[in-house]
Backbone bond lengths (Angstrom), bond angles and torsions (degrees), N, CA, C in turn:
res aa  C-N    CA-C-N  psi(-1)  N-CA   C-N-CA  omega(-1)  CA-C   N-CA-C  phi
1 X - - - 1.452 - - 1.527 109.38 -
2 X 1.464 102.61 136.56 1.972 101.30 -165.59 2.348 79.73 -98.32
3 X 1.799 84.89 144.25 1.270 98.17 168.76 1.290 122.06 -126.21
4 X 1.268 133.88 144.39 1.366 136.46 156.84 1.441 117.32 -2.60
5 X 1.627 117.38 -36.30 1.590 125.33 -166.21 1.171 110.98 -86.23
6 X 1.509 109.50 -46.54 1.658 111.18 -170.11 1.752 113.74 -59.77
7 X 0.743 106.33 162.52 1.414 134.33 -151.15 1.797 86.48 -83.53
8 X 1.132 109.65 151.00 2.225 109.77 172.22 1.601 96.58 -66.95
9 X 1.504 112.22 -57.84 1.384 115.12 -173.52 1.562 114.41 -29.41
10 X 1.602 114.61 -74.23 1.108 140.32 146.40 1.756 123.98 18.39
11 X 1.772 76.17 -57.48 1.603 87.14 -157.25 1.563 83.79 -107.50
12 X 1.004 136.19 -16.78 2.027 106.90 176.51 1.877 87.70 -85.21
13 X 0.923 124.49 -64.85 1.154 106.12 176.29 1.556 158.89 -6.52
14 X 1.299 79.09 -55.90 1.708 103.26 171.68 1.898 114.26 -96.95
15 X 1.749 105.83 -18.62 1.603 104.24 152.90 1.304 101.95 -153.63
16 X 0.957 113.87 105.52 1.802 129.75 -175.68 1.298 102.60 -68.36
17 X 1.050 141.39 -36.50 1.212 151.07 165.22 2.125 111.16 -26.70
18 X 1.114 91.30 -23.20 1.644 115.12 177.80 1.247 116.63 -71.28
19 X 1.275 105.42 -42.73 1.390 105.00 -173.73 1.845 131.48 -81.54
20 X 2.099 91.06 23.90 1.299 91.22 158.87 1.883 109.82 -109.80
21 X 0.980 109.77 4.95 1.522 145.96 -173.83 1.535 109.65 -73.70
22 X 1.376 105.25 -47.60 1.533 140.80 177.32 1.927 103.26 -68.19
23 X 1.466 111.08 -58.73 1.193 118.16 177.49 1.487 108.58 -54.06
24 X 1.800 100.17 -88.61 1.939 102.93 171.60 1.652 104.67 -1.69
25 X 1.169 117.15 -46.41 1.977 104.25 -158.41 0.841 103.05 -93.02
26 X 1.887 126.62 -27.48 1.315 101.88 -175.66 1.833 97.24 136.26
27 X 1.045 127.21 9.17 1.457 118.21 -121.77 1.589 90.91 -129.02
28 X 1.472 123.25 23.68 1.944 112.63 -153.95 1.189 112.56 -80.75
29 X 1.567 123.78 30.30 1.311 119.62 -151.42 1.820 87.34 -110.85
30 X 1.459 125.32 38.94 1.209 113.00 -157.64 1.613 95.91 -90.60
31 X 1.119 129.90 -35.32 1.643 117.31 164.63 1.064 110.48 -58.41
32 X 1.426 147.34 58.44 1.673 135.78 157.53 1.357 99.27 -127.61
33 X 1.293 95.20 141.49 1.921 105.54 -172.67 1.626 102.94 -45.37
34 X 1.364 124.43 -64.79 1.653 121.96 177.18 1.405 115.57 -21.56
35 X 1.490 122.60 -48.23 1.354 115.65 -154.51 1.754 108.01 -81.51
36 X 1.739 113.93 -9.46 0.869 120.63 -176.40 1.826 103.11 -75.72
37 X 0.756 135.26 -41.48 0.880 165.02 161.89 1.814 140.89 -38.83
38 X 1.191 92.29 -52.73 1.717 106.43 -168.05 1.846 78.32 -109.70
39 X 1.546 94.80 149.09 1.534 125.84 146.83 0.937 111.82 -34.52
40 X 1.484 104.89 148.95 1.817 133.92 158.87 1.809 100.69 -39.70
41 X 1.606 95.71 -63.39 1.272 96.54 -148.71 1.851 95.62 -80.03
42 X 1.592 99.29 -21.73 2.218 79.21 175.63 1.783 97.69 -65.25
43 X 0.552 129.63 -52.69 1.575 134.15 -173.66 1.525 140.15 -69.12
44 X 1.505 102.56 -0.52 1.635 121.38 149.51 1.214 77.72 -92.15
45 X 1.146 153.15 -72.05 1.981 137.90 -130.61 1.380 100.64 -58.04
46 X 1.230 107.51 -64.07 1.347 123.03 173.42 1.695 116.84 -9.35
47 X 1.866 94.75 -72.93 1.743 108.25 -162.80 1.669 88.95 -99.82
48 X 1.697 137.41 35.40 1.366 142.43 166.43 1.538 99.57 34.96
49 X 1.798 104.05 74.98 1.532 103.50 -167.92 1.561 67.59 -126.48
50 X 1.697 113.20 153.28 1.498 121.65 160.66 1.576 98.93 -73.19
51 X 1.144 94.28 159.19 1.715 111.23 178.56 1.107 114.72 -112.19
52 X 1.740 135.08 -6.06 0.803 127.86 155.37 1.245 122.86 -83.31
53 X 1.124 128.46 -27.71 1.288 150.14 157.32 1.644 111.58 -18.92
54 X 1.540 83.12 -87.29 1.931 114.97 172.20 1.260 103.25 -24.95
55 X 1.743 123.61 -76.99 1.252 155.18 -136.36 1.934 93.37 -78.33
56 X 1.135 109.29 -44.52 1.372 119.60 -176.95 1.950 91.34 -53.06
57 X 1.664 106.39 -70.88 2.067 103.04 -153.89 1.601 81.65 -77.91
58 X 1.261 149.65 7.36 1.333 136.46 172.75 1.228 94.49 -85.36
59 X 1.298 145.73 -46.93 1.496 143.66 -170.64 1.703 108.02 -70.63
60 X 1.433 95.04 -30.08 1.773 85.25 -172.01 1.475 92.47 -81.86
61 X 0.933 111.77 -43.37 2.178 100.86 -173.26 1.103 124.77 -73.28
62 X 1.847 111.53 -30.64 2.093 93.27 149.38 1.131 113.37 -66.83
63 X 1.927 132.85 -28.58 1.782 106.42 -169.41 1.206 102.55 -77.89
64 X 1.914 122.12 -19.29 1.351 88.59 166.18 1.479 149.89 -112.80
65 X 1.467 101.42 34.74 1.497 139.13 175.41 1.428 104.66 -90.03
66 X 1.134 93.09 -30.81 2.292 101.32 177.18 1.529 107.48 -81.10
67 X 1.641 114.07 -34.39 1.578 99.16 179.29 1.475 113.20 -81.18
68 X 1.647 119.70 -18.15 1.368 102.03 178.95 1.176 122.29 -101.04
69 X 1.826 109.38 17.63 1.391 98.64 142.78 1.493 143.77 -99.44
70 X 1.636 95.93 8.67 1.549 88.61 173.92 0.877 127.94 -116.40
C-alpha cells in the first residue's frame, strides 16, 4: 500500500507501473533528484495536486501491478 510518507522515488520504484499515474496529474518531473527524495504528500503540495486523489489511482495501479504478478 503506497502512503502519503513514502518518498516519490520509493514509490515508482517499488511499482513503476506508477509512473504513468505521476503523468495523468501532472507530475513528469520524476527524474529530478528532489522527487527521489521528498514525500508523496511534499510533492502533490508542491504541483497543488489533492492527495487523496493521487493516493486513491496510486493504490489501484500497485494492487493492480501486484495481481499480475502472482
Amino acid at each position: 500500500m503506497i502512503t502519503k510518507d513514502m518518498s516519490i522515488g520509493e514509490i515508482v520504484e517499488k511499482y513503476p507501473f506508477t509512473v504513468q499515474v505521476f503523468k495523468d496529474f501532472g507530475m513528469g518531473c520524476l527524474g529530478c533528484a528532489i522527487a527521489h527524495f521528498e514525500t508523496l504528500e511534499e510533492g502533490v503540495a508542491a504541483h497543488g495536486i489533492d492527495l487523496d486523489d493521487i493516493l486513491v489511482e496510486l493504490n489501484k495501479t500497485a494492487g493492480a501491478a501486484d495481481n499480475l504478478n502472482q
